[in-house]
N, C-alpha and C positions, 0 to 999 in steps of 0.2 A: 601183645600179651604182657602182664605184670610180671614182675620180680618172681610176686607171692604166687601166682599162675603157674609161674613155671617150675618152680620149686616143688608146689604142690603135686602136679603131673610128673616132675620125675619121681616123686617120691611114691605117688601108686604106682605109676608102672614098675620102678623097681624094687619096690619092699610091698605090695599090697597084692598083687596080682601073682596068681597061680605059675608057677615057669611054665612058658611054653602061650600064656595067656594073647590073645591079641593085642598089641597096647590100645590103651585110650586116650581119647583125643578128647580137648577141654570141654566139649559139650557134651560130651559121651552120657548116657544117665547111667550114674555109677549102680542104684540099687535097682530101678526097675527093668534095667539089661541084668542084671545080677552080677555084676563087677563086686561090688563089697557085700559082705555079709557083715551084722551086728559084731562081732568078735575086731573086725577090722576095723570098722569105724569107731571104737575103743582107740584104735594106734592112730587110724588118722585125726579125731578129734585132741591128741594128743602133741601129735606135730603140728598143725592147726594153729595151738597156743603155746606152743615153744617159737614158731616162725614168726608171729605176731606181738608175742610178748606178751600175752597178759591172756590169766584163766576165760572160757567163755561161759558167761550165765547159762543156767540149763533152759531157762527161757528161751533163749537163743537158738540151741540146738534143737533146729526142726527141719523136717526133711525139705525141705524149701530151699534152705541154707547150702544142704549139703547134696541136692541134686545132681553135680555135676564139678569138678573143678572150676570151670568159670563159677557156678553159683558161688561157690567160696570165695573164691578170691575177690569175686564183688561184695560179698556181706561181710568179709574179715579183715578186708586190704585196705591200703591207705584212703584213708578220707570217708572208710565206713561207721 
C-alpha cells in the first residue's frame, strides 16, 4: 500500500463516512456501493490535491479515477 493509499483511506473512513459506517477497504467501490455521495467527493477531491500537491484538471476527474482508493492513488500517486 502507498503513502497516498493510506492517507487517502484513513481519511474516508474518518472524515467521509457516515458514524457508525462500515470502514472501507482500498478496493471497496466508493460510489457504486454508495460510500460517497457528490457533496463528499467535493472534500475528497479536495484533499486529493492538497495530499499531492498540485490542482487536478477537470479532465482528470472521472469516475474511473475515483472508483475506489486504490484507483486514486494509482492515477494521482507518485509516478502518475
Amino acid at each position: 500500500m502507498s503513502d497516498l493509499e493510506a492517507r487517502l483511506l484513513r481519511y474516508v473512513n474518518e472524515h467521509l463516512l457516515p458514524e457508525g459506517a462500515t470502514p472501507v477497504e482500498p478496493t471497496t467501490l466508493l460510489f457504486a456501493e454508495g460510500r460517497i455521495n457528490s457533496l463528499r467527493l467535493l472534500n475528497l477531491l479536495a484533499f486529493v490535491e492538497r495530499s499531492i500537491g498540485r490542482e487536478i484538471p477537470e479532465d482528470e476527474i472521472v469516475m474511473d479515477r475515483f472508483a475506489s482508493v486504490r484507483a486514486i492513488a494509482e492515477s494521482f500517486g507518485d509516478g502518475a
